[in-house]
Backbone bond lengths (Angstrom), bond angles and torsions (degrees), N, CA, C in turn:
res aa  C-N    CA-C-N  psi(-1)  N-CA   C-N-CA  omega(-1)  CA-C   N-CA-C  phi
1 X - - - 1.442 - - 1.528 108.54 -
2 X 1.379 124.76 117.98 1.410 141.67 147.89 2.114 112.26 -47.78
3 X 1.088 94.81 119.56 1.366 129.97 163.27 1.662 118.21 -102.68
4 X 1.337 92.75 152.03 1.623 111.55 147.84 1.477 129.58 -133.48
5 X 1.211 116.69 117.62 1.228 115.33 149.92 1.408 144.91 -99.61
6 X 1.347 119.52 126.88 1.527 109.86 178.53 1.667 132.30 -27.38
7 X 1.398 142.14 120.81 1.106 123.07 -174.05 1.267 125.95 -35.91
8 X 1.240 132.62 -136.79 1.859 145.90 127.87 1.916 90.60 -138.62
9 X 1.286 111.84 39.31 1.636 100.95 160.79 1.405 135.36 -79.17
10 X 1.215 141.19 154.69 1.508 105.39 -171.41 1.199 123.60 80.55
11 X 1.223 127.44 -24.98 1.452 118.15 -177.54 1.481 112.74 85.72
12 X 1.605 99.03 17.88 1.567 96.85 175.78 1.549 111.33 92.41
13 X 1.849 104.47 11.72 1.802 96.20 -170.68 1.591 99.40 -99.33
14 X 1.544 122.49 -15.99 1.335 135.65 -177.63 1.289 101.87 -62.57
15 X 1.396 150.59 64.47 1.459 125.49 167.48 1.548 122.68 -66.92
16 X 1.353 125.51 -27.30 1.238 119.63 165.34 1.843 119.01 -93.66
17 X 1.398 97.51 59.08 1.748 100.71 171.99 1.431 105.22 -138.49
18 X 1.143 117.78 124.31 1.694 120.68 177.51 1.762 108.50 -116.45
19 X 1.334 96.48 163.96 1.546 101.32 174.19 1.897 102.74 -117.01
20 X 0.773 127.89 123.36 1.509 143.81 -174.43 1.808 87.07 -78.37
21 X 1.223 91.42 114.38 1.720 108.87 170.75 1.735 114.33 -127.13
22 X 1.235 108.01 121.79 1.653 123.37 150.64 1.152 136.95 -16.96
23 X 1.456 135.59 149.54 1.345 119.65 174.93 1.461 124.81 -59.23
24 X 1.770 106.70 -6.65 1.807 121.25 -169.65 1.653 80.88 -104.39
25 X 1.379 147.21 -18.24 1.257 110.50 179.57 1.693 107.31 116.39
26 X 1.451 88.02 -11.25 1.928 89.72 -176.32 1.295 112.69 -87.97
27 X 0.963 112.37 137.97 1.421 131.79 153.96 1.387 105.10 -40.63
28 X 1.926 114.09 115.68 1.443 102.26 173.87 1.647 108.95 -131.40
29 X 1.679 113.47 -6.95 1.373 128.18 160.63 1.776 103.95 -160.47
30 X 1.519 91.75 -163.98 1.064 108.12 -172.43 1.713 126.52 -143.23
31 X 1.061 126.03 138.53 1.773 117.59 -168.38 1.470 73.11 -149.37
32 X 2.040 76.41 141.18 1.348 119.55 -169.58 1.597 120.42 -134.09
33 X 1.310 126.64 145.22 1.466 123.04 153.83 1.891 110.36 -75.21
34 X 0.895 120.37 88.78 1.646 130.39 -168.09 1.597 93.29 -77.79
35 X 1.703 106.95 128.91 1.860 103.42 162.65 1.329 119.81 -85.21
36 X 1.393 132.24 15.09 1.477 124.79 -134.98 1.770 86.36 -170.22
37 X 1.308 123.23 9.58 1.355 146.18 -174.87 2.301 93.96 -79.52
38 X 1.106 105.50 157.44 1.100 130.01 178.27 1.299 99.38 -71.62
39 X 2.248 108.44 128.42 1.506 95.65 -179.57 1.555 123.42 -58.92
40 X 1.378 126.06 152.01 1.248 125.61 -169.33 1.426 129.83 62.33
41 X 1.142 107.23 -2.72 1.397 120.82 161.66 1.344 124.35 -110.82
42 X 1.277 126.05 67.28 1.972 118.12 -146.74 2.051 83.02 -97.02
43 X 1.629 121.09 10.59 1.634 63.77 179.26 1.747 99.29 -140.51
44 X 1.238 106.26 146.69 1.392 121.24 -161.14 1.656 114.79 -88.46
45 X 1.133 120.51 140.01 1.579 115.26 -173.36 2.110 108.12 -141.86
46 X 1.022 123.89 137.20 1.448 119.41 -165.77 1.251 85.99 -154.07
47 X 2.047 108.53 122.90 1.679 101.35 150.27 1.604 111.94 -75.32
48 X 0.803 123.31 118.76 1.605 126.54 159.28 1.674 135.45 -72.71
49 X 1.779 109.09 -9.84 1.288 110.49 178.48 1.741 90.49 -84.21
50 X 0.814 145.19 -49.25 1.265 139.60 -152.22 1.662 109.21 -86.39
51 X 1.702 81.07 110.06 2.200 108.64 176.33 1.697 100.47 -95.32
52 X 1.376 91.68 142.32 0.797 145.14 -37.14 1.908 113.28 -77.47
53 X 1.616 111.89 131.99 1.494 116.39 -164.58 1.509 110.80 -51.65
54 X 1.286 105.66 150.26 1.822 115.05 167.86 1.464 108.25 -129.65
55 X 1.579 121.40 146.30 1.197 136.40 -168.54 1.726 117.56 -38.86
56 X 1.824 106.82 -21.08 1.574 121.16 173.34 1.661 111.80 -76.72
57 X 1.437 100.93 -4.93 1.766 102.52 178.08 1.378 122.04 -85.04
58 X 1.363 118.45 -2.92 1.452 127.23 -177.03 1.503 123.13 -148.38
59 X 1.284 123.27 150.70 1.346 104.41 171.30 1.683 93.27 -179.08
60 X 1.831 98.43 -174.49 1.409 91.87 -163.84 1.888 106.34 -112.76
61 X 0.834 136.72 -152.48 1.425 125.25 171.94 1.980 106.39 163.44
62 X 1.867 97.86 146.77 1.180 101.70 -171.44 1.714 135.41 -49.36
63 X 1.378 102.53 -4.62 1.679 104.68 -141.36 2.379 76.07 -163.34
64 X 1.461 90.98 147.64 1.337 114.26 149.08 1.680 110.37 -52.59
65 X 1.354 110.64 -65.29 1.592 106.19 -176.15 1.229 120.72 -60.15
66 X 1.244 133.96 -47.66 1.398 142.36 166.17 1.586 110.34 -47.86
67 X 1.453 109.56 -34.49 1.643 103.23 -179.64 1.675 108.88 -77.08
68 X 1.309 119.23 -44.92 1.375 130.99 153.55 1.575 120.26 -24.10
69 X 1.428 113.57 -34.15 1.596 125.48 -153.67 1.547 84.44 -110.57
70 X 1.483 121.91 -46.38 1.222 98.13 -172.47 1.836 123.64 -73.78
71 X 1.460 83.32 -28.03 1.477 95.69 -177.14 1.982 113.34 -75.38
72 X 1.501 98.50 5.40 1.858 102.40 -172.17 1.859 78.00 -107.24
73 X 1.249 125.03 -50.48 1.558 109.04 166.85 1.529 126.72 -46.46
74 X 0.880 123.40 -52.63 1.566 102.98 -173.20 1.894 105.39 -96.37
75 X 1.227 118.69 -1.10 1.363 105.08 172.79 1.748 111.98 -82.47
76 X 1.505 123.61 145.76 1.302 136.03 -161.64 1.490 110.74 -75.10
77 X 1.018 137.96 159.23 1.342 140.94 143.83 2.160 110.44 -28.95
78 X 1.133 112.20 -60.11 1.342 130.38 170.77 1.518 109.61 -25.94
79 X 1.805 91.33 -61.93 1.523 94.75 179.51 1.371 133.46 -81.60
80 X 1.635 120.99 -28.96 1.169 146.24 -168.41 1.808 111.27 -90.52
81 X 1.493 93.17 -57.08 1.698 94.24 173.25 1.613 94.26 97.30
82 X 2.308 131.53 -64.67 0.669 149.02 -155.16 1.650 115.04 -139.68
83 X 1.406 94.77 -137.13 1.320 107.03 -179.83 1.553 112.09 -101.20
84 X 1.429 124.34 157.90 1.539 130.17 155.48 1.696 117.85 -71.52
85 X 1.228 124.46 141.65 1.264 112.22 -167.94 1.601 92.18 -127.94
């Protein structure tokens, strides 16, 4: 099962930035409220465990949930284990 937890980036000023963690707890990407994000698309999502990355590892999307959904689509069994929650 896919998680999120809030960073500690910022000093705690990021409230809309999470780190996408594993059923072990790892850090395996990241979804973001992006300022500099595509209009209507403010929110940003990147697997980060997977070397070396390809252009299907990241992207942007309307909504937190949708970035969640896209990012539970293209991440592997390998990486995920389960579901995104």
């Amino acid at each position: 099962m896919l998680t999120l937890k809030p960073t500690d980036l910022g000093a705690g000023k990021l409230k809309d930035d999470y780190d996408v963690l594993d059923e072990s707890r790892r850090s395996i990407g990241r979804i973001m409220l992006h300022p500099h994000a595509p209009e209507g698309r403010p929110w940003f999502w990147s697997i980060t465990a997977r070397v070396p990355q390809t252009m299907h590892d990241r992207g942007h999307a309307e909504s937190r949930e949708q970035a969640m959904a896209d990012f539970k689509a293209v991440s592997s069994p390998s990486l995920s284990g389960s579901l995104l929650t």
